[in-house]
C-alpha positions as CSV (number, residue, x, y, z in Angstrom):
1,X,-25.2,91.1,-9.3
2,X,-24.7,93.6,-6.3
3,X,-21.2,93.7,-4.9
4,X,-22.6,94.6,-1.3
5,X,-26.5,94.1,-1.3
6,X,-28.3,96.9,0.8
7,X,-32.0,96.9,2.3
8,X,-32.1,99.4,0.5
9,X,-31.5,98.0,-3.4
10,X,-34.9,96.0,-2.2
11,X,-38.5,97.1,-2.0
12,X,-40.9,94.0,-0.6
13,X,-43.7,94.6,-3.7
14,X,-41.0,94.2,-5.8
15,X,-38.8,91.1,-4.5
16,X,-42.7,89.6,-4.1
17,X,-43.0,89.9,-7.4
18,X,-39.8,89.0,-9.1
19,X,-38.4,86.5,-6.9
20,X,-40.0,82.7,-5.9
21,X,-42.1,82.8,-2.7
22,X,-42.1,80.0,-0.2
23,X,-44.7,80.6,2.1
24,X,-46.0,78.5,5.4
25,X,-47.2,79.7,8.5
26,X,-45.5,80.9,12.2
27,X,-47.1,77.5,13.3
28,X,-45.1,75.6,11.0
29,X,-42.1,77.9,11.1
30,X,-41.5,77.0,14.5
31,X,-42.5,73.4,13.7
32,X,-39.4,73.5,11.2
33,X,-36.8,75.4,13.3
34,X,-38.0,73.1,16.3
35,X,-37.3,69.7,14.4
36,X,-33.8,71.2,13.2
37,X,-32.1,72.6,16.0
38,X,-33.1,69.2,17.8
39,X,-31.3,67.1,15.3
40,X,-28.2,70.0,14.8
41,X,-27.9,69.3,18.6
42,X,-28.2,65.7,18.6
43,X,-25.9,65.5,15.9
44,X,-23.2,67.8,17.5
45,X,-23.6,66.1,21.0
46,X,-22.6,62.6,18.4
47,X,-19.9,64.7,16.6
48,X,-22.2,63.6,13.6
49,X,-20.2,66.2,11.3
50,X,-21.7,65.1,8.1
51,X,-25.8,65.8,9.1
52,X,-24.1,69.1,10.9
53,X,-23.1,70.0,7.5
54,X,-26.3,68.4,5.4
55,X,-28.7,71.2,8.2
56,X,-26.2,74.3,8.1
57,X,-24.7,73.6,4.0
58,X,-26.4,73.1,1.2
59,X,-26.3,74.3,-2.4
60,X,-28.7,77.4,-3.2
61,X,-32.4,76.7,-3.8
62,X,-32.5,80.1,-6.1
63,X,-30.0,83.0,-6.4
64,X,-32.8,84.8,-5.1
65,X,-35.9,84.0,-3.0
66,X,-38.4,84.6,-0.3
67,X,-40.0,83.2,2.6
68,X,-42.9,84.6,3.7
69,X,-44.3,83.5,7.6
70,X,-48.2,84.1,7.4
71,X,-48.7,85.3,11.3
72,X,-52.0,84.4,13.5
73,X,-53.3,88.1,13.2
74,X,-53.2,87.3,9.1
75,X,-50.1,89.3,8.6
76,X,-46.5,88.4,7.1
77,X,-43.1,89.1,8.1
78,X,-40.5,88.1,5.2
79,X,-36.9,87.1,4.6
80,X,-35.3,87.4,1.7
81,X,-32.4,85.3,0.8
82,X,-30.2,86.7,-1.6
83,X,-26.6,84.7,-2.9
84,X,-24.2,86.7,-4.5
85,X,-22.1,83.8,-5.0
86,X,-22.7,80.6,-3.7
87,X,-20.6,81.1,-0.2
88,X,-22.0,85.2,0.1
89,X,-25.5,84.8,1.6
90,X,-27.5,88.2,2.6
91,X,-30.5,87.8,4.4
92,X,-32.7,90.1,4.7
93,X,-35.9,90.4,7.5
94,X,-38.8,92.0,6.9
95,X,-41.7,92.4,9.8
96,X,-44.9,93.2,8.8
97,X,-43.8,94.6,5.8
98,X,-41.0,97.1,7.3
99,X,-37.1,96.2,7.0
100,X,-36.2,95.3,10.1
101,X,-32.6,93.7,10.0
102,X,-29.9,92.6,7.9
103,X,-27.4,90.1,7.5
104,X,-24.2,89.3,5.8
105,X,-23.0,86.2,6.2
106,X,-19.8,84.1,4.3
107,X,-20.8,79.9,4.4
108,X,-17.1,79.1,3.7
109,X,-16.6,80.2,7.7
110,X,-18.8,77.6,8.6
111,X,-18.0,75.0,11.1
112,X,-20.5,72.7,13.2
113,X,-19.9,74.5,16.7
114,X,-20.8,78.1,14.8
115,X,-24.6,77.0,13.4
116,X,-26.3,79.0,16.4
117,X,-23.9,81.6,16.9
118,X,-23.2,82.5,13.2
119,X,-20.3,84.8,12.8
120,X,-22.5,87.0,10.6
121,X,-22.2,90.4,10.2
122,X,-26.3,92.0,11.8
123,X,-27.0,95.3,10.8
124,X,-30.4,97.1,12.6
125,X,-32.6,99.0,10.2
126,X,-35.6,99.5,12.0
127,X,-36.2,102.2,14.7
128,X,-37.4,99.2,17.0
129,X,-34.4,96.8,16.1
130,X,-31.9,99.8,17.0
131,X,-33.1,100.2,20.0
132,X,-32.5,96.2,20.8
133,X,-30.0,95.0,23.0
134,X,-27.2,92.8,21.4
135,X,-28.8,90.4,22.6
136,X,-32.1,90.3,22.1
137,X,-31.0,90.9,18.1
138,X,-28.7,87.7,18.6
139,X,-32.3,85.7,19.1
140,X,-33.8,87.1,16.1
141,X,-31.1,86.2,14.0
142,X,-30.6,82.7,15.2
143,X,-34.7,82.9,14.8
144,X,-34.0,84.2,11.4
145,X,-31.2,82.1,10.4
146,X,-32.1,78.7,11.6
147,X,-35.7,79.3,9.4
148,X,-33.6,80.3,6.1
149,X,-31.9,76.9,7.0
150,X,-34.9,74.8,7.8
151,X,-36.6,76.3,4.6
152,X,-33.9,75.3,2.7
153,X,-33.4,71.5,4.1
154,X,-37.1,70.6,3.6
155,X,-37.4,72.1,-0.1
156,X,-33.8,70.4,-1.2
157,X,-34.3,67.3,0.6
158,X,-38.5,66.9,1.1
159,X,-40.1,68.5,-1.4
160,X,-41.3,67.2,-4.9
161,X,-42.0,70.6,-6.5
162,X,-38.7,71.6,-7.6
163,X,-36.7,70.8,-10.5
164,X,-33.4,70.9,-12.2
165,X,-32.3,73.1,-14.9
166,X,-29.3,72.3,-16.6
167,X,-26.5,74.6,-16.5
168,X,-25.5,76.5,-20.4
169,X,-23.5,74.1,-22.5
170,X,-19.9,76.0,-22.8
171,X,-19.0,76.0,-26.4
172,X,-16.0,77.6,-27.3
173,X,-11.9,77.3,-26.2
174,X,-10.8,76.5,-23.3
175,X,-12.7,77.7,-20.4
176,X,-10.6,80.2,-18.0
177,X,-10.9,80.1,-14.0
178,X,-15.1,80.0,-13.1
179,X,-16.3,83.7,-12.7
180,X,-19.0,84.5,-10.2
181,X,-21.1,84.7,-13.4
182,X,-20.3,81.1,-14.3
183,X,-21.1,79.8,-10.9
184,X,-24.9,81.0,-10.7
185,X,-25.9,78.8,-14.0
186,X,-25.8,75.9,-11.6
187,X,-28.5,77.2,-9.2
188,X,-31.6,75.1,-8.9
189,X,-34.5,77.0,-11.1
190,X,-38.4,76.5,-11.0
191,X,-40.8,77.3,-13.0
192,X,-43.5,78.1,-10.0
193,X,-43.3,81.5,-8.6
194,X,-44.9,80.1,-5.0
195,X,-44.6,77.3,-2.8
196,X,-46.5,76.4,0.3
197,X,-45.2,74.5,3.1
198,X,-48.0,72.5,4.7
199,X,-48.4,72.6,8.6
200,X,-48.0,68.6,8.1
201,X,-44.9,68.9,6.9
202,X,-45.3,66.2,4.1
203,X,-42.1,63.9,2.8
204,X,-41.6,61.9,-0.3
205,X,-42.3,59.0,-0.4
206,X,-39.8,56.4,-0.8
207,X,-37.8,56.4,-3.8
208,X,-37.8,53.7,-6.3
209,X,-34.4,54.0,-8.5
210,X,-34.9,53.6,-12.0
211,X,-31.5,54.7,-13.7
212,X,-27.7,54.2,-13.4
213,X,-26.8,57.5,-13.7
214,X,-27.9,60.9,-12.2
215,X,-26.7,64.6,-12.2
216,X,-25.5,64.9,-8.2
217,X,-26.6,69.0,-7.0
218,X,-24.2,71.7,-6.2
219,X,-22.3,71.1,-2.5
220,X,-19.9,72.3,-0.1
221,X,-16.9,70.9,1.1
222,X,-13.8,71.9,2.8
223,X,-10.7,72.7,0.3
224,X,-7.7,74.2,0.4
225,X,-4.7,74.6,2.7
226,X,-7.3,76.7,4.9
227,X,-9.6,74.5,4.6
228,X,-12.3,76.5,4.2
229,X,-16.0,75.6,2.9
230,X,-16.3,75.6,-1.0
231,X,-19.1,75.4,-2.9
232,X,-18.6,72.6,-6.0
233,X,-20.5,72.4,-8.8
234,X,-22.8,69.9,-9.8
235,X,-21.9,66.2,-11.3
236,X,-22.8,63.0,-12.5
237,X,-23.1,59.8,-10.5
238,X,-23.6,56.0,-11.2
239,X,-25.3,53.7,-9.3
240,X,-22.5,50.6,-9.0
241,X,-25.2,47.7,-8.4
242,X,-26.9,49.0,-12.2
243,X,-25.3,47.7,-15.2
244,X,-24.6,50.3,-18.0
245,X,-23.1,53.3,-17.0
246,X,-25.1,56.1,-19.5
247,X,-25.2,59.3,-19.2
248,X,-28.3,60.9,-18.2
249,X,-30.8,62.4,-20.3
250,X,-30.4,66.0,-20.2
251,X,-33.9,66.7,-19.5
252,X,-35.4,68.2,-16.1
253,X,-37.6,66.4,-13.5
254,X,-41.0,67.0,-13.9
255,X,-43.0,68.8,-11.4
256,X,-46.0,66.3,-9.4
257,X,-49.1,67.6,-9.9
């Protein structure tokens, strides 16, 4: 794990490689970030906290991953999203293959008000980017940012292709205070490498609940006398109108073909 994660600790053949790739298009891209600052909006205009919170927080789709925008000329610009613990994000932007920018960014900071104007710390890299004005970069991050988020609503709450790995079972004495270590076993994992986002933007259809108990993913949520944003690890919940209250099966969802 890097203690401060630098453009320059990452090459893009590399991170292409290693890390899961979830491409779509600028088409849909814009399609994504269009649909979600809408209903960010809407929601803050209804001081609807909890859907601010379910479009700006959510628990990590991998420690590491990337989104790749196919552009209308047939080339890619890239983010890579990269958690050094569940509340350090670093993101970073890649146009055309060059590092352009990058950003550190600390979720527990978040409130509703700060979605578009993230208090994140933007570092140019590129020739062009330094030569930006503060605000033009301002655009390309919330550009930036607002896609990372969108990416990451539609795969957590939309998509059927991922699936849940269990954390390690601890096995030992009693367990000390969680490490940063710790914390990473309750990512999400995959066993695909890429993902594709269709341009139709396709949603599941309607669930049809079969058991009285489930494993509930990784969240935020404010704690503390600061009251900051926390991540919390994952849990199990039963469904009250189901008799029986079993444990669930410790096996993973299956991926739809």
């Amino acid at each position: 794990m890097l203690s401060e994660p630098k453009y320059q600790n990452f090459s893009l053949d590399k991170v292409l490689k290693k890390y899961p790739v979830i491409r779509l298009t600028g088409g849909t891209a814009d399609k994504l970030n269009a649909e979600t600052h809408n209903r960010y909006r809407k929601a803050l205009e209804e001081k609807d906290y909890d859907t601010c919170k379910r479009l700006g927080l959510f628990p990590p789709l991998f420690p590491e991953f990337v989104i790749e925008i196919e552009l209308p000329d047939k080339t890619f610009n890239h983010i890579l999203v990269y958690y050094e613990t569940p509340e350090k994000l670093y993101l970073l932007y890649f146009v055309k293959g060059k590092k352009f920018l990058e950003i550190v960014d600390d979720l527990s900071t978040f409130t509703p008000e700060s979605y578009v104007g993230r208090t994140a710390g933007i570092a140019p890299i590129s020739l062009t980017a330094r030569q930006m004005s503060i605000k033009e970069l301002s655009a390309i991050f919330n550009m930036v940012y607002i896609l990372f988020c969108s990416v990451s609503n539609y795969m957590l709450y939309y998509s059927p292709e991922l699936e849940y790995a269990e954390p390690r079972e601890y096995k030992g004495g009693k367990r000390s205070v969680k490490t940063d270590e710790d914390r990473r076993e309750i990512l999400l994992k995959s066993k695909r490498l890429r993902y594709t986002i269709r341009g139709d933007l396709p949603k599941r259809n309607p669930a049809i609940y079969k058991t009285p108990s489930w494993y509930v993913r990784g969240h935020y949520r404010r704690m503390g006398k600061d009251k900051a944003w926390r991540y919390v690890s994952p849990t199990i919940a039963y469904r009250k109108e189901m008799k029986g209250k079993e444990e669930p099966k410790p096996t993973s969802y299956k991926i739809k073909e």
